[in-house]
C-alpha positions in Angstrom: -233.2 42.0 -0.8 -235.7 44.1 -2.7 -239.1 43.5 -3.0 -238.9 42.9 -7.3 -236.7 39.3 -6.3 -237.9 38.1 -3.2 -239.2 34.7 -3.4 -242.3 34.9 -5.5 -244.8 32.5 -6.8 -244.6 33.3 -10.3 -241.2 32.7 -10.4 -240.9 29.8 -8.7 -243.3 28.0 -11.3 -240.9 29.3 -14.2 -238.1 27.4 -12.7 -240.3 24.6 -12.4 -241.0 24.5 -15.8 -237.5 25.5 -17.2 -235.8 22.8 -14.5 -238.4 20.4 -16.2 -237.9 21.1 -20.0 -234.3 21.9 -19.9 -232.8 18.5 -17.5 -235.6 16.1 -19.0 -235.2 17.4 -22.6 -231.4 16.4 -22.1 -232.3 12.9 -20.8 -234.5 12.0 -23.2 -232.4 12.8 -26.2 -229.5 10.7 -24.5 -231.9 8.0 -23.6 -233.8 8.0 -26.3 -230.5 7.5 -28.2 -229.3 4.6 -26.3 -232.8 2.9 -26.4 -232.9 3.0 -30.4 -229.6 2.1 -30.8 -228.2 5.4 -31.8 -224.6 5.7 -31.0 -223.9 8.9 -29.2 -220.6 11.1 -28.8 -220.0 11.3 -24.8 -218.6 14.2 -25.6 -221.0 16.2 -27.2 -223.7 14.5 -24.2 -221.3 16.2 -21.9 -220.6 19.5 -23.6 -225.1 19.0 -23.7 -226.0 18.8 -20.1 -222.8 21.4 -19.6 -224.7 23.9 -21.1 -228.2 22.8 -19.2 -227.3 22.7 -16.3 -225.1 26.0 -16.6 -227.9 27.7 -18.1 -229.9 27.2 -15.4 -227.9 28.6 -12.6 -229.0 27.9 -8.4 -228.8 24.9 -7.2 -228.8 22.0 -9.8 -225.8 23.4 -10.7 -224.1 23.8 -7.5 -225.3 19.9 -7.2 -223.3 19.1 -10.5 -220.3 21.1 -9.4 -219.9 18.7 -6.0 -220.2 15.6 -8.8 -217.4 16.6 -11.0 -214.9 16.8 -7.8 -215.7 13.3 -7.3 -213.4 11.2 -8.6 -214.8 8.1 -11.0 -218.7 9.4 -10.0 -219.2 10.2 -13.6 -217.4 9.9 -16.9 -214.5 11.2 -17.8 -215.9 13.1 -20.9 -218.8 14.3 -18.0 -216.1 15.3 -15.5 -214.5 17.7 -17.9 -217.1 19.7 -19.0 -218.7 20.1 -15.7 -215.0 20.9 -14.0 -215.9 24.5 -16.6 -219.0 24.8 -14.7 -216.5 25.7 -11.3 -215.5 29.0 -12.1 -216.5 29.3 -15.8 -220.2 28.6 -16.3 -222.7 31.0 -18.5 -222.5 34.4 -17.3 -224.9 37.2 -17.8 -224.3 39.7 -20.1 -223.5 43.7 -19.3 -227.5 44.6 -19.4 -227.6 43.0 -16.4 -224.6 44.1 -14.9 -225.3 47.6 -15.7 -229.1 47.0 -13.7 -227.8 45.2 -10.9 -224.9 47.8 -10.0 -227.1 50.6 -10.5 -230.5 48.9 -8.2 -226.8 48.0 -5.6 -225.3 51.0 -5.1 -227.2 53.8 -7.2 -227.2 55.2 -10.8 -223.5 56.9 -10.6 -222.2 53.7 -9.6 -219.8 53.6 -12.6 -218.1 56.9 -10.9 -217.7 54.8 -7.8 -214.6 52.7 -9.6 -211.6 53.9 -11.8 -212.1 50.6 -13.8 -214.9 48.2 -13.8 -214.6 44.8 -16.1 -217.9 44.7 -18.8 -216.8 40.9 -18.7 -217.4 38.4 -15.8 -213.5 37.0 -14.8 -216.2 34.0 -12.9 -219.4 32.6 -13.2 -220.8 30.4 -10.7 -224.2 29.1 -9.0 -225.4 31.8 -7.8 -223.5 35.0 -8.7 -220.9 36.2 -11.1 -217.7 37.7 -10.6 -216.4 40.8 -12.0 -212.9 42.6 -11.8 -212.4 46.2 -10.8 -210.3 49.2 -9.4 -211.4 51.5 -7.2 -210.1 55.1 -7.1 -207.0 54.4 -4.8 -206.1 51.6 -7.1 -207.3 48.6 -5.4 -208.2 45.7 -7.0 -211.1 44.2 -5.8 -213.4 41.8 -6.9 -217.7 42.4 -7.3 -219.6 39.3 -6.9 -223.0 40.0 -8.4 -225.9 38.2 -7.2 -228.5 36.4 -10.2 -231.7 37.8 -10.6 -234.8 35.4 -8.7 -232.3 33.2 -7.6 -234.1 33.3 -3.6 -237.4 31.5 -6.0 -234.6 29.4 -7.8 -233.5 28.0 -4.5 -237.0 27.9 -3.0 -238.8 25.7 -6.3 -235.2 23.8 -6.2 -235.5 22.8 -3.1 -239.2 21.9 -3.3 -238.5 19.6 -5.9 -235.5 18.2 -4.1 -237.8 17.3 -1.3 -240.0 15.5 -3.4 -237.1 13.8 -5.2 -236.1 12.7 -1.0 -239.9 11.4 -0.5 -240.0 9.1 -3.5 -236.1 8.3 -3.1 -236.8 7.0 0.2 -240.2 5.3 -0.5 -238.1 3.0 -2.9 -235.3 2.7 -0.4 -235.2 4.0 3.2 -232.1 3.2 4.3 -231.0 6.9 4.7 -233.9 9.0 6.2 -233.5 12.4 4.7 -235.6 14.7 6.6 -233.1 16.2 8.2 -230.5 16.2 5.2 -233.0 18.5 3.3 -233.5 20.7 6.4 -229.5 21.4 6.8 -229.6 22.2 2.5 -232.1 24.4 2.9 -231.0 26.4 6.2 -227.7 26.8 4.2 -228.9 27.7 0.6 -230.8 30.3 2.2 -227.6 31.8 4.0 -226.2 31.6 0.6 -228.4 34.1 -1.0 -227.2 36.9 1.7 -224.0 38.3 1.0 -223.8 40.7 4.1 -223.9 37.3 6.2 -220.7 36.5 3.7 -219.3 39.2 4.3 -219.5 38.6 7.6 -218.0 34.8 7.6 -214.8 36.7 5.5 -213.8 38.6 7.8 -214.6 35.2 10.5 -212.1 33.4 8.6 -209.2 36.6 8.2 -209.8 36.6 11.8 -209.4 32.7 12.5 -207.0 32.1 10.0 -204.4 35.2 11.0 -201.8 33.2 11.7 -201.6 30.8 8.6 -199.2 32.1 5.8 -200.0 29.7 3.2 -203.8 30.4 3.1 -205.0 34.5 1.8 -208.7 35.3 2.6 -209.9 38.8 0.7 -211.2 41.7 2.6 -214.5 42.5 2.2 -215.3 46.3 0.9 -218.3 46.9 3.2 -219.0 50.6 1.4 -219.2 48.9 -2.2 -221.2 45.9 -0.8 -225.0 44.7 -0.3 -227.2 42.1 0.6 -227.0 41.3 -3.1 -223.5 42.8 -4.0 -220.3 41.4 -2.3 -217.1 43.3 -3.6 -213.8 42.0 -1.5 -210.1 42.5 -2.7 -209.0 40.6 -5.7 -206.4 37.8 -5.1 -204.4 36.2 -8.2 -204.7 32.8 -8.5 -204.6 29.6 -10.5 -207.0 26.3 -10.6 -206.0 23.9 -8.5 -206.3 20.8 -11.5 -203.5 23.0 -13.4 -200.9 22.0 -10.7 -202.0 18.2 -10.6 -199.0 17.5 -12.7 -196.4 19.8 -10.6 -193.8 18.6 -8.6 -194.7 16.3 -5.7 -193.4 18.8 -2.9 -195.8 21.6 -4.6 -199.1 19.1 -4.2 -198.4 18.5 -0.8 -197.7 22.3 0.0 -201.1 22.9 -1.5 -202.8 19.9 0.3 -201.0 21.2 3.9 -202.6 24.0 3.4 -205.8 23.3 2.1 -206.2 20.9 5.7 -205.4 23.7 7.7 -207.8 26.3 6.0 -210.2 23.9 6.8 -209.2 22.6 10.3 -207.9 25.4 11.8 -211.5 27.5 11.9 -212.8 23.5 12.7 -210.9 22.3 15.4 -210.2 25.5 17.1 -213.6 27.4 16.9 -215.9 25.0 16.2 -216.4 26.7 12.2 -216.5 24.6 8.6 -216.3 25.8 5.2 -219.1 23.3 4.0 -218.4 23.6 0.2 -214.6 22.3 -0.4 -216.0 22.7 -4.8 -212.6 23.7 -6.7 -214.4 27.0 -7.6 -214.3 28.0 -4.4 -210.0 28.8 -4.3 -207.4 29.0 -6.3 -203.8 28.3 -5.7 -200.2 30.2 -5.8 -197.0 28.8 -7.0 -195.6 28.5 -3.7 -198.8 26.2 -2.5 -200.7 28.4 -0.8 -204.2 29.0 -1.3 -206.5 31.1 -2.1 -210.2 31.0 -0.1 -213.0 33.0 -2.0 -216.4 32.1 -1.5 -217.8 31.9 2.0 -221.4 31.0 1.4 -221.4 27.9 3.0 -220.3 28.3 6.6 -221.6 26.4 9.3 -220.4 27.2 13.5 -221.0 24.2 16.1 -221.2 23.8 19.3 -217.5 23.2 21.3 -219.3 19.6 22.0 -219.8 18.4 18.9 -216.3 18.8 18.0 -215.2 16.7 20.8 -217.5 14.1 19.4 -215.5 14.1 16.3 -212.4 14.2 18.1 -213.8 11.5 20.5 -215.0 9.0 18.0 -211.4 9.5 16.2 -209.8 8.1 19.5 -212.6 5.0 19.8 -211.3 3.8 16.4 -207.7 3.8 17.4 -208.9 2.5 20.9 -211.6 0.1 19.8 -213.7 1.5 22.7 -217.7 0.7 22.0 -219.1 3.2 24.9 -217.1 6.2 23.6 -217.9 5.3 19.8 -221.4 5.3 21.1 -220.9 8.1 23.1 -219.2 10.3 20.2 -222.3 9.5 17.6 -224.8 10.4 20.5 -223.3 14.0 20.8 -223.4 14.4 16.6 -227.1 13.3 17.6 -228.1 9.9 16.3 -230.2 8.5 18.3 -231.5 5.3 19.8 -228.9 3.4 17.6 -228.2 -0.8 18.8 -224.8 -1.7 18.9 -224.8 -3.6 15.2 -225.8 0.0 13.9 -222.6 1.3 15.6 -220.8 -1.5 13.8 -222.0 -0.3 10.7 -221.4 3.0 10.7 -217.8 2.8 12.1 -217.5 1.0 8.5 -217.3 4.5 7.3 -215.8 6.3 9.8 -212.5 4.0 9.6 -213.0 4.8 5.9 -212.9 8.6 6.6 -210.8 8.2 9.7 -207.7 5.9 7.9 -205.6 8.7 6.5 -205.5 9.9 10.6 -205.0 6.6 12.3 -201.4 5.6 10.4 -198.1 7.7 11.8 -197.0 7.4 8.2 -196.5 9.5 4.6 -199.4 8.0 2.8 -202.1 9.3 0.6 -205.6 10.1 1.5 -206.6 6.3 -0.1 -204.2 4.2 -1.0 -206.2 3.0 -3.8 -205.7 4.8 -7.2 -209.3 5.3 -7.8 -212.5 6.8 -6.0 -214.8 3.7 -7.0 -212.8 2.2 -3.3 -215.1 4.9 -1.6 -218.1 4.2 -3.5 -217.9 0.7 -2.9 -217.5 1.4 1.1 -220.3 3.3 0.9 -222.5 0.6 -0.8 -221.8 -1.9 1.7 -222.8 0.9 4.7 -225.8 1.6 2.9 -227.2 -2.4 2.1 -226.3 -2.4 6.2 -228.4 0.6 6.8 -231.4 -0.6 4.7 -230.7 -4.1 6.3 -231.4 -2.6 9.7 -234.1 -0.6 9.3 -232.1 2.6 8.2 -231.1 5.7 10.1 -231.8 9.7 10.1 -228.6 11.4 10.1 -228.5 14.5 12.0 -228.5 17.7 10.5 -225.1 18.8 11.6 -223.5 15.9 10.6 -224.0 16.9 6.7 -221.4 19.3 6.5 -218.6 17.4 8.2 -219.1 14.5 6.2 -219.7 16.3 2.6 -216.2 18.5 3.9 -214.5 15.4 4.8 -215.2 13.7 1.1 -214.8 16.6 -0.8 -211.6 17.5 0.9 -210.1 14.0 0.0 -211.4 14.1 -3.2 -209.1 17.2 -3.5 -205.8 15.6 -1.9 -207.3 12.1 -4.6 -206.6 14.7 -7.5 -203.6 16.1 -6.1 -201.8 12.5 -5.1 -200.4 14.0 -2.0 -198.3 12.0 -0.2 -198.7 13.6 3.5 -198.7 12.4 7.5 -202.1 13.3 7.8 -202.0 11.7 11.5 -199.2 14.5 12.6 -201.3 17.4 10.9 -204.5 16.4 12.7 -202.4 15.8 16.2 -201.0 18.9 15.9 -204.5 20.7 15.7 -206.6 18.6 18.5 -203.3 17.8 20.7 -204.4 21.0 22.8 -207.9 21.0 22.8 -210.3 22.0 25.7 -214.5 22.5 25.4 -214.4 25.5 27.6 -211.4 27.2 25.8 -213.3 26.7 22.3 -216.1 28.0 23.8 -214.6 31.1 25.1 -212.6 31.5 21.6 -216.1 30.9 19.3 -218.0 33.5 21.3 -215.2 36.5 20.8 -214.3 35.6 16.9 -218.4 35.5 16.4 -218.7 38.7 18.4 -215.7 40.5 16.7 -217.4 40.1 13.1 -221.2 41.0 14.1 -222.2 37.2 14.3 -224.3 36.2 17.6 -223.6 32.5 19.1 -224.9 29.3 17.6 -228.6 28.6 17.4 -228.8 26.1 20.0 -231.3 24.1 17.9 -229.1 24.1 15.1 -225.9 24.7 16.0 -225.7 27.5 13.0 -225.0 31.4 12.5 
């Protein structure tokens, strides 16, 4: 990264300050509203914090993107706007472009393409996407990094660790040390697009042998650690096919499973941001996967653990529930904590345990989640509360926004028979052996084994 946007001081106060003005200037016109009795448009609240949050780029807005996927988290009117905010937020204009090209890959970069879009096809978090054709007509896509977004994510992430420390002050049933460790670690790996690159070609190589799910190619000689350009693959939003036919949904929830439990269960790899700006669909149900950001390897044994606690619920076995949480790496939890916690994991686990068509949650609505996860967390705080371990943040936040997806989609699947036919074969050593060759074959050295990440 060059030395004009590495994480710098000055800019890290100016995204305090415009996090400040911008979020609390929202809040207080929509609770000073309410509080004098002003009646307010949700709408044009929504369309309002839309354009803040969008405006400010990093982060927050990667935060409000995960929201909107949720289904019943926030209102309706909310949900729309925000669903923009995907693959459509504020872009920046062709100033920019034009600089960051040129710093990317030299002043004659414009002679390095046959055509080159002046108009971003996405906008995102973090980068922008623009379309293009190189010289022997390929169609590729340039993902362009925001300026000072490694200070963004820095002051971001400072004030989300303050926002932890007074959280849990007022309520420690969920110690978050950890939590904020694993979001940093992985909005750092965010910012480099070489170690993107690198996870593409990972998941062409793991997911060869799925037809319904394309990964691009990335175009190593038109890429940097600040530039990503890949092939271009045509696509639609996933919401546009919520109405389609009910064999269509559940070709495109089939397939979204297996692009992310297929790298999971057989290398010990998850995607760890399911957003629906991060793929688009065909009209056959296969998927699209484009961003690869958020990628996390772990060790063959915590896999088993998840695969181990999955046959505890359906055993009702207490030493191998205990067993399976002790490999994620909670510690010195009593046996009423394990009680708890299973709460949720037969929540997350259902759609697996029943031979049986069904969707992800029989109930219509996400507010059944929400109101599983209360009742964990008065348990938790009743207890004493619990630090959940850094690798478990990924899995989980995979797990929900995955369902949330299938929610959205109403498909009516045998998740038991998919997830059989992933783990009915599986061996520690022969992960093992498969993770060290796919991480080798792409450049990628074996997982930390203090954090189980690339």
């Amino acid at each position: 990264m060059a030395d004009d946007e590495t994480n710098r001081l000055s800019a890290r106060v100016r995204r305090y300050a415009r996090v400040s003005g911008t979020v609390g200037g929202f809040a207080a016109r929509v609770v000073g509203g309410r509080l004098f009795g002003i009646e307010r448009d949700r709408g044009v609240e929504a369309s309002a914090l839309k354009a803040a949050i969008g405006g400010l780029r990093g982060p927050l807005m990667k935060l409000a993107q995960i929201m909107a996927t949720i289904p019943d988290a926030l209102p309706a009117e909310y949900v729309e706007e925000l669903k923009q905010l995907q693959a459509n937020a504020p872009a920046m204009g062709w100033p920019f472009v034009r600089r960051r090209m040129a710093s990317e890959l030299g002043p004659g970069w414009q002679g390095r393409f046959r055509e080159f879009g002046h108009v971003a096809a996405h906008a995102a978090s973090l980068g922008q996407v623009h379309k293009a054709e190189t010289h022997a007509g390929i169609e590729v896509a340039c993902k362009l990094q925001y300026p000072d977004m490694a200070s963004a994510v820095e002051a971001d992430l400072r004030q989300l660790q303050i926002v932890f420390a007074l959280y849990q002050r007022y309520d420690p049933a969920v110690r978050t040390d950890q939590i904020h460790a694993e979001l940093t670690a992985r909005l750092r790996e965010e910012l480099d697009y070489g170690r993107e690159a690198a996870h593409m070609r990972l998941y062409r190589q793991m997911l060869v042998g799925q037809t319904g799910v394309h990964v691009p190619e990335p175009v190593a000689e038109l890429s940097t650690g600040r530039l990503l350009t890949m092939t271009w693959l045509d696509g639609a939003p996933l919401l546009s096919m919520v109405g389609g036919p009910v064999e269509l949904r559940n070709a495109i929830a089939q397939n979204m499973f297996r692009a992310w439990y297929v790298p999971f269960y057989e290398y010990g790899v998850i995607h760890g941001d399911p957003h629906l700006g991060n793929y688009t669909v065909l009209g056959d149900g296969a998927v699209n996967l484009l961003d690869f950001g958020c990628v996390r390897v772990f060790e063959p044994s915590f896999v088993k653990g998840v695969i181990d606690l999955y046959n505890a619920l359906r055993d009702d076995d207490h030493d191998l529930a205990v067993q399976a949480y002790e490999t994620w790496g909670f510690k010195g939890i009593s046996r009423e904590m394990i009680e708890v916690l299973n709460i949720w994991a037969e929540f997350v686990y259902a759609p697996l345990l029943e031979d049986k068509a069904r969707r992800i949650q029989e109930s219509e609505s996400g507010l059944y989640g929400a109101t599983v996860a209360a009742k964990v967390h008065r348990e938790l705080r009743r207890l004493g509360g619990i630090q959940p371990p850094r690798e478990f943040v990924l899995v989980d936040r995979a797990a929900i926004g995955l369902g949330s997806v299938f929610m959205h989609l109403k498909a009516e699947i045998n998740w038991h028979q998919l997830f059989h036919e992933l783990i009915q074969d599986f061996d520690v050593d022969a992960m093992a052996v498969r993770q060290r060759a796919a991480l080798a074959g792409v450049g990628l050295g074996d997982p930390a084994p203090d954090q189980s990440s690339l």
